[in-house]
mmCIF file as gemmi writes it, N, C-alpha and C atoms, coordinates in Angstrom:
data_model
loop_
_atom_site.group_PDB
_atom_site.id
_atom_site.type_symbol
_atom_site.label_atom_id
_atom_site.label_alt_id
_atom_site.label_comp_id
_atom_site.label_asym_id
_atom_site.label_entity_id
_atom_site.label_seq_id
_atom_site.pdbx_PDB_ins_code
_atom_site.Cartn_x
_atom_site.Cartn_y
_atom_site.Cartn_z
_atom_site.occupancy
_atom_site.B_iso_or_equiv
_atom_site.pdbx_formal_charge
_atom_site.auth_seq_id
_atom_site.auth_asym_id
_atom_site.pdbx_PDB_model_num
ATOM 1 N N . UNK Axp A 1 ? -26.084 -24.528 -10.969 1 0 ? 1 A 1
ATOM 2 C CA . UNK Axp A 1 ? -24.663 -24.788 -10.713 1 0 ? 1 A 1
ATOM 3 C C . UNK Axp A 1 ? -23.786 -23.768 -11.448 1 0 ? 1 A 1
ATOM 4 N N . UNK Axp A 2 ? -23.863 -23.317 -13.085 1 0 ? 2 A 1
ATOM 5 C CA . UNK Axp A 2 ? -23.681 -22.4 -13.045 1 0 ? 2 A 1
ATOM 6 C C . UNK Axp A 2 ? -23.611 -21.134 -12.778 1 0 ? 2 A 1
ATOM 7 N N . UNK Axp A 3 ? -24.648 -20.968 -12.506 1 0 ? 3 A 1
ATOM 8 C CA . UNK Axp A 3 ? -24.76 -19.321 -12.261 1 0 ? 3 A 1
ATOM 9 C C . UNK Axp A 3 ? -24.071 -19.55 -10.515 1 0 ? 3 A 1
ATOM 10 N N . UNK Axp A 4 ? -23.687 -20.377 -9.827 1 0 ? 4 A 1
ATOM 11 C CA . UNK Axp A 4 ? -22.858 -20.037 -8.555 1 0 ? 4 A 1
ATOM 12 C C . UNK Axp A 4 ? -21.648 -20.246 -8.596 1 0 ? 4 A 1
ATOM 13 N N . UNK Axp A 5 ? -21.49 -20.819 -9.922 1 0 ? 5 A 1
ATOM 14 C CA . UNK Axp A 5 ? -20.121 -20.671 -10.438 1 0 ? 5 A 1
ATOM 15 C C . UNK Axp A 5 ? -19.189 -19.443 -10.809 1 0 ? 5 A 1
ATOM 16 N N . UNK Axp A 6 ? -20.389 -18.608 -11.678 1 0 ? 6 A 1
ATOM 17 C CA . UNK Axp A 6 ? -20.344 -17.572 -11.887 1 0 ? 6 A 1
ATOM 18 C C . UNK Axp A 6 ? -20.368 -16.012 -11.011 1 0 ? 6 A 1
ATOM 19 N N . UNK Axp A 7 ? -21.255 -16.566 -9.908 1 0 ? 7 A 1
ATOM 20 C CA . UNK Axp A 7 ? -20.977 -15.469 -8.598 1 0 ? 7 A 1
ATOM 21 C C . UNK Axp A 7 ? -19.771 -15.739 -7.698 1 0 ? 7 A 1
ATOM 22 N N . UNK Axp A 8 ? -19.164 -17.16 -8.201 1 0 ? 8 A 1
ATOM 23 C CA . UNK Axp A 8 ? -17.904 -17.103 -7.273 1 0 ? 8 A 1
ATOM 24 C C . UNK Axp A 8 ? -16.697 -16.879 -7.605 1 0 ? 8 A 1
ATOM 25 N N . UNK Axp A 9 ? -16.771 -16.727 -9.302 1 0 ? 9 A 1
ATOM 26 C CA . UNK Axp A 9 ? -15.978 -15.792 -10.278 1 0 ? 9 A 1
ATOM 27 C C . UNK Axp A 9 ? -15.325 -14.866 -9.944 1 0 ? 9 A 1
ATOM 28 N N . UNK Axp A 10 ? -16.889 -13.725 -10.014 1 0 ? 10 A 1
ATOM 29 C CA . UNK Axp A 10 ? -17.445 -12.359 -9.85 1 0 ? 10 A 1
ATOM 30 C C . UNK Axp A 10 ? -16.683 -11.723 -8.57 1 0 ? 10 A 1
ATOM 31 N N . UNK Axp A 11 ? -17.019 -12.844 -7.506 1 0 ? 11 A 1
ATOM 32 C CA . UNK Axp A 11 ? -16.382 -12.613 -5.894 1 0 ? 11 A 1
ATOM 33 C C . UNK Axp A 11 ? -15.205 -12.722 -5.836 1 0 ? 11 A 1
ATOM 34 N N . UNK Axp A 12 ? -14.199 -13.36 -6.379 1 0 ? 12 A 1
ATOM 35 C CA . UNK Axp A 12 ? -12.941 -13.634 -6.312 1 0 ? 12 A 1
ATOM 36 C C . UNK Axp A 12 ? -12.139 -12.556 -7.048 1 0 ? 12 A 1
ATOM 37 N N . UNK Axp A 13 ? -13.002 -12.183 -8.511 1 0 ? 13 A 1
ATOM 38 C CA . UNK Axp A 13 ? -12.563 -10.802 -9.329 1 0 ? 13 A 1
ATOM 39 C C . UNK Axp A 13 ? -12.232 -9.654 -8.622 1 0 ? 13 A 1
ATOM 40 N N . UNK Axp A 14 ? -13.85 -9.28 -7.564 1 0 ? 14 A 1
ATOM 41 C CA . UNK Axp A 14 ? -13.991 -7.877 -6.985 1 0 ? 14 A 1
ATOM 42 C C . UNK Axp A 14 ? -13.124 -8.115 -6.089 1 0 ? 14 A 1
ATOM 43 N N . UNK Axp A 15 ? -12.719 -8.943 -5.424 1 0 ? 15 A 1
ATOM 44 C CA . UNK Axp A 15 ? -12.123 -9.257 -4.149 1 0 ? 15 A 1
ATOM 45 C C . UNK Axp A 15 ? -10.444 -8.921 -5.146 1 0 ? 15 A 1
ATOM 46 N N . UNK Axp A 16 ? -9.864 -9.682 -5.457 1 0 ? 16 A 1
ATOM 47 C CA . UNK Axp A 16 ? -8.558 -8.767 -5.642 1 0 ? 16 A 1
ATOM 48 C C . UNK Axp A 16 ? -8.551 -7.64 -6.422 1 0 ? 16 A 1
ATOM 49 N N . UNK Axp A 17 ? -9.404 -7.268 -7.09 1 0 ? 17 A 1
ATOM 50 C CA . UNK Axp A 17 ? -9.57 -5.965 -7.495 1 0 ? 17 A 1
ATOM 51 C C . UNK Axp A 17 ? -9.261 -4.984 -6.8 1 0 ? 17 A 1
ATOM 52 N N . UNK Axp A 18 ? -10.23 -5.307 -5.219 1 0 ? 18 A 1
ATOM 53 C CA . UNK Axp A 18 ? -10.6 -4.276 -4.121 1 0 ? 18 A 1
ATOM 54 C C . UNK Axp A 18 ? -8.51 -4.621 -3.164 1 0 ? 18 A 1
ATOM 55 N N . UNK Axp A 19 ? -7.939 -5.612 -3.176 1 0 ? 19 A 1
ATOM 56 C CA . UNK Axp A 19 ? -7.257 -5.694 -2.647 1 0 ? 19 A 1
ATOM 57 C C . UNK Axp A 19 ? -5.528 -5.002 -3.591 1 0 ? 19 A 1
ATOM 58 N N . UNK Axp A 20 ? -5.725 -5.025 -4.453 1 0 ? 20 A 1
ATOM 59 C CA . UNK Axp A 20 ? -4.613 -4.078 -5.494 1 0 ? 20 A 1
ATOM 60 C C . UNK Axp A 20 ? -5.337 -3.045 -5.488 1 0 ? 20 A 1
ATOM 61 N N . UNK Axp A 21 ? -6.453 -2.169 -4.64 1 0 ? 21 A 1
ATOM 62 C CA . UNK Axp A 21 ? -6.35 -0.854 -5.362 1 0 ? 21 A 1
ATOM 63 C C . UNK Axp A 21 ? -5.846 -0.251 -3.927 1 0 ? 21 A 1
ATOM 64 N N . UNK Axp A 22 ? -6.607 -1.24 -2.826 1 0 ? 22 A 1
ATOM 65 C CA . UNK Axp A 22 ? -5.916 -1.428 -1.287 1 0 ? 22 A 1
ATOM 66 C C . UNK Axp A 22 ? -4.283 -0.918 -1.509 1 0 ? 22 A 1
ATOM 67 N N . UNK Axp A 23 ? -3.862 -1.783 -1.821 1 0 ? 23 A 1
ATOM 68 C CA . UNK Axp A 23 ? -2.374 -1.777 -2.219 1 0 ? 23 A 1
ATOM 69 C C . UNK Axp A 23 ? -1.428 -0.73 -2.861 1 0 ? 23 A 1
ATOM 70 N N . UNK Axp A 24 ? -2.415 -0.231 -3.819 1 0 ? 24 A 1
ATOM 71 C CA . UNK Axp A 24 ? -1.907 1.197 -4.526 1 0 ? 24 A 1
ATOM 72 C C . UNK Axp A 24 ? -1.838 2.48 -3.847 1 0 ? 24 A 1
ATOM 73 N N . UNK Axp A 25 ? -2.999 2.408 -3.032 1 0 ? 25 A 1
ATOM 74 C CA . UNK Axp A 25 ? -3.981 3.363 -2.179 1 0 ? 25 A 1
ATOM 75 C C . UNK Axp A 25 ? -2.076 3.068 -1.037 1 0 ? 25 A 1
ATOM 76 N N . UNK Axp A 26 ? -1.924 2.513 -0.195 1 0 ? 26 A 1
ATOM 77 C CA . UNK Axp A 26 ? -1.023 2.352 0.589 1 0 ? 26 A 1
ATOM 78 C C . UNK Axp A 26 ? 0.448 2.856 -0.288 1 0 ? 26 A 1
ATOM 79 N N . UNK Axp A 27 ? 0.662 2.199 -1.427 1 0 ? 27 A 1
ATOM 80 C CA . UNK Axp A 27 ? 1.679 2.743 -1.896 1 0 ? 27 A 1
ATOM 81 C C . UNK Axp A 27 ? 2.046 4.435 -2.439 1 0 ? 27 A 1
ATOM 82 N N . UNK Axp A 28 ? 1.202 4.868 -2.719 1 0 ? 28 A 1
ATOM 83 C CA . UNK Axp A 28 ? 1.004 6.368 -3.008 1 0 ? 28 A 1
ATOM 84 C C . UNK Axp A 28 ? 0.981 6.911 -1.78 1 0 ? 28 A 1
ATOM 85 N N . UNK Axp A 29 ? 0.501 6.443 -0.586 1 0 ? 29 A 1
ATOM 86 C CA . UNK Axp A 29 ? 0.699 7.679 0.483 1 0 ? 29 A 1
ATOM 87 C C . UNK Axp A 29 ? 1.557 7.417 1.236 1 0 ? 29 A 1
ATOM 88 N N . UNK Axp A 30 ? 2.341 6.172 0.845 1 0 ? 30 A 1
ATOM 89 C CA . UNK Axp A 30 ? 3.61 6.539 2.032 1 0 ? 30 A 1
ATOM 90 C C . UNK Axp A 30 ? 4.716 7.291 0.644 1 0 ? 30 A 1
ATOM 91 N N . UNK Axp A 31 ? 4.859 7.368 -0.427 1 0 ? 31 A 1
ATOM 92 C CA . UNK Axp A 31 ? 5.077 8.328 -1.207 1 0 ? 31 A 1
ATOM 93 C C . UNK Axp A 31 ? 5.438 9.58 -0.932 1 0 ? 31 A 1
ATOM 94 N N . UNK Axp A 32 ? 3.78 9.403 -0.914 1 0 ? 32 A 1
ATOM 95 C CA . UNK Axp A 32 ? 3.818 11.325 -0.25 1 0 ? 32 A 1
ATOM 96 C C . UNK Axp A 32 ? 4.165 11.335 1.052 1 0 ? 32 A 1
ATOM 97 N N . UNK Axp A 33 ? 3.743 10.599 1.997 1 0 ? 33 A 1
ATOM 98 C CA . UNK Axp A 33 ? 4.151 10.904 3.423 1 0 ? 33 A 1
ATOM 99 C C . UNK Axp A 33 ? 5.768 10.935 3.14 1 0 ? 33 A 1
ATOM 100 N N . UNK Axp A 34 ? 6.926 10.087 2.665 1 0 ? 34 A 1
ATOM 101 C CA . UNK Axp A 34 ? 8.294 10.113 2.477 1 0 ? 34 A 1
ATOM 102 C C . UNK Axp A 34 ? 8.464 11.612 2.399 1 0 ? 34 A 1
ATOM 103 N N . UNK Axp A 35 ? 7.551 12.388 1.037 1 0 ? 35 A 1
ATOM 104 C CA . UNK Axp A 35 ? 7.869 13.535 0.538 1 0 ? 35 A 1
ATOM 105 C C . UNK Axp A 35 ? 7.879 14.529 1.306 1 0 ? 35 A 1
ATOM 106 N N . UNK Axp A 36 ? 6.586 14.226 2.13 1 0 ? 36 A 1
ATOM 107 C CA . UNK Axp A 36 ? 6.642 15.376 3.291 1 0 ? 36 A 1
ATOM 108 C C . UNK Axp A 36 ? 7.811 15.263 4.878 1 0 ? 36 A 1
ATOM 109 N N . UNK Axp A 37 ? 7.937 14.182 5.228 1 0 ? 37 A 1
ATOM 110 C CA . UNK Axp A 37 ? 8.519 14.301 5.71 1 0 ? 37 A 1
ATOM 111 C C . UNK Axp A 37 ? 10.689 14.479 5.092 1 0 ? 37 A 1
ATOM 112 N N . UNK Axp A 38 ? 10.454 14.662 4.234 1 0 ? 38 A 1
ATOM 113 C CA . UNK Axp A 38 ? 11.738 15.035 3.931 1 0 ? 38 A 1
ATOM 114 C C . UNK Axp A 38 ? 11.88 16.297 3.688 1 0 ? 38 A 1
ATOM 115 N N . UNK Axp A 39 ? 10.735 17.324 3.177 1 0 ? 39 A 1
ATOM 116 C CA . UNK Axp A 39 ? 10.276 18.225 3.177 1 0 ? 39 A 1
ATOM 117 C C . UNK Axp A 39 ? 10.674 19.13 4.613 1 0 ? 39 A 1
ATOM 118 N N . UNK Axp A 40 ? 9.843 18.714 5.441 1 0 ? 40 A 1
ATOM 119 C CA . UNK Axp A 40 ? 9.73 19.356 6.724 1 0 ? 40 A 1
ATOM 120 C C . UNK Axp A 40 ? 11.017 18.79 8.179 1 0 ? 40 A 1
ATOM 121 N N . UNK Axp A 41 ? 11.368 17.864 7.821 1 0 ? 41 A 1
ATOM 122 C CA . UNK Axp A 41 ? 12.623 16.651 8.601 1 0 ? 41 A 1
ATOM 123 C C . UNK Axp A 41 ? 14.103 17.245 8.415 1 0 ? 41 A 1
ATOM 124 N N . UNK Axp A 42 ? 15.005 17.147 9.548 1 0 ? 42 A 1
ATOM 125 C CA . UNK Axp A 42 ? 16.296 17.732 9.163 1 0 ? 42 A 1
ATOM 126 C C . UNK Axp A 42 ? 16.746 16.644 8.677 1 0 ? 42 A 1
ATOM 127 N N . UNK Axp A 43 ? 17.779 16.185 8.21 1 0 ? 43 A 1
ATOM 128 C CA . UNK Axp A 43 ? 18.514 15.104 7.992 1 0 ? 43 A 1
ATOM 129 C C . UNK Axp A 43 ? 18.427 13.976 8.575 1 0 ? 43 A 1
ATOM 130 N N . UNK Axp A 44 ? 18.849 13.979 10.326 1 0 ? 44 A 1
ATOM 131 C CA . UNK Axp A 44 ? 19.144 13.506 11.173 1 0 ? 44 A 1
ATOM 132 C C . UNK Axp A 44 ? 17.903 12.716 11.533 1 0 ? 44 A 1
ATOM 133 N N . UNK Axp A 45 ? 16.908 12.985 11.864 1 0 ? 45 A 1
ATOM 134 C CA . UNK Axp A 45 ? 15.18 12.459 11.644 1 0 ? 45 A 1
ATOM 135 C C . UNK Axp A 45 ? 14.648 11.568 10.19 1 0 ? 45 A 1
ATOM 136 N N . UNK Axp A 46 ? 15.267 12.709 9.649 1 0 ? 46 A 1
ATOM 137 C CA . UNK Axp A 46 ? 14.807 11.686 8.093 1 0 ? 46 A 1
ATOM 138 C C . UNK Axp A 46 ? 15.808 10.12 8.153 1 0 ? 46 A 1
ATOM 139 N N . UNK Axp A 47 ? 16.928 10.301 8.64 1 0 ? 47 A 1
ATOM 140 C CA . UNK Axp A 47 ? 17.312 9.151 8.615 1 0 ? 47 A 1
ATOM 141 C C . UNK Axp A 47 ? 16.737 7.616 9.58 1 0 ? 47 A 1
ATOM 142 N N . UNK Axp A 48 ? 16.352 8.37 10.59 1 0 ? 48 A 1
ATOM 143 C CA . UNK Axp A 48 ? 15.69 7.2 11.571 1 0 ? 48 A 1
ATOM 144 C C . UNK Axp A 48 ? 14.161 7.12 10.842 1 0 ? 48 A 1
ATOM 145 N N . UNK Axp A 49 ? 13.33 7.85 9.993 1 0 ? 49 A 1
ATOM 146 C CA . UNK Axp A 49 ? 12.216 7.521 9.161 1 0 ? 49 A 1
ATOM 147 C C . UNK Axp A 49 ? 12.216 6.793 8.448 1 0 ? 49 A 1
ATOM 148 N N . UNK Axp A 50 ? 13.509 7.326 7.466 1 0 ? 50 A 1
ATOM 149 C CA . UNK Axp A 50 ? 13.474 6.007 6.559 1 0 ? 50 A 1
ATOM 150 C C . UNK Axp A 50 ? 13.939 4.687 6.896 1 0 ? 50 A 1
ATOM 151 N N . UNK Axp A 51 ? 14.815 4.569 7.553 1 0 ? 51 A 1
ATOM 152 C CA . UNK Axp A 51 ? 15.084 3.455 8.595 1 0 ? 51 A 1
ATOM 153 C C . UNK Axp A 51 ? 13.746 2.469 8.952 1 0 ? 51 A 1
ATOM 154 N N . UNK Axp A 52 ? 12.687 3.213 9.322 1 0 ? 52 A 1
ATOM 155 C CA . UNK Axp A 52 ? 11.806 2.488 9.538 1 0 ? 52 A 1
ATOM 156 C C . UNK Axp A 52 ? 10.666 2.065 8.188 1 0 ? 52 A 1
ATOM 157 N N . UNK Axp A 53 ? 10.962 2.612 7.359 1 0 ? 53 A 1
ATOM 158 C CA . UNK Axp A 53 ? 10.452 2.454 5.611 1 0 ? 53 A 1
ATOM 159 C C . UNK Axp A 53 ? 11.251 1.37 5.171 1 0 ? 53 A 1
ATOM 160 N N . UNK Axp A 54 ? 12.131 1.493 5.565 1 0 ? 54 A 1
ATOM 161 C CA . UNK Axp A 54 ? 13.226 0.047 5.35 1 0 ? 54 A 1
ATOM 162 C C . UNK Axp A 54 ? 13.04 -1.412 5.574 1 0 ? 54 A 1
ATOM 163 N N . UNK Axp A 55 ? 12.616 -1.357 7.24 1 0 ? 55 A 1
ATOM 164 C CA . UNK Axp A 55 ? 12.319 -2.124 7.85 1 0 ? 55 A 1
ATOM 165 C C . UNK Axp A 55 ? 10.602 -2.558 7.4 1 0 ? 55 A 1
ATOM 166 N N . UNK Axp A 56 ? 9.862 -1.312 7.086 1 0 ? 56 A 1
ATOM 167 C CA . UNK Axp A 56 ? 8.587 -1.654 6.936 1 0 ? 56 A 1
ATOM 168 C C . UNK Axp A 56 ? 8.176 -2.635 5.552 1 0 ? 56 A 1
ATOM 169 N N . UNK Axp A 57 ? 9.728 -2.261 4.538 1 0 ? 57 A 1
ATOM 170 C CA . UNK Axp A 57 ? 9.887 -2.788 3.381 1 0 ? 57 A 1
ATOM 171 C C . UNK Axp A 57 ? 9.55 -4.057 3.224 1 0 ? 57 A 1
ATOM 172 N N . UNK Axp A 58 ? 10.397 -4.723 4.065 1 0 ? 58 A 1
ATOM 173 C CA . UNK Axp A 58 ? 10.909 -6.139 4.532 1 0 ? 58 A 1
ATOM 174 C C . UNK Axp A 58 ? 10.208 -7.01 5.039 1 0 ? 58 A 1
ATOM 175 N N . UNK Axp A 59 ? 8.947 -6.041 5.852 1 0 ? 59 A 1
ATOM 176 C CA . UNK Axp A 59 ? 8.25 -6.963 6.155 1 0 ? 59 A 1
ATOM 177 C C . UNK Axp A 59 ? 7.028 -7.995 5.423 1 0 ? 59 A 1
């Protein structure tokens, strides 16, 4: 009984572990994707992008 106590610990640990690095992993590349596209975007584009970073915020 213990020791399946203990693997369901273990499972619940790795499991949000794996789901915040998920999370980081997503937050760093829309980062950079922002960067590049402001980079390479006239104004007018960058504004309907982030528009949708906005919206993607929210959700």
């Amino acid at each position: 009984m213990q020791e399946l106590f203990q693997k369901r610990l273990l499972f619940i640990h790795l499991f949000w572990l794996a789901a915040l690095k998920f999370l980081l992993f997503f937050q760093s590349l829309r980062i950079v994707l922002t960067f590049l596209l402001s980079k390479y975007c006239t104004p007018t584009e960058l504004k309907s992008v982030s528009d949708i970073v906005f919206i993607y915020n929210k959700v």
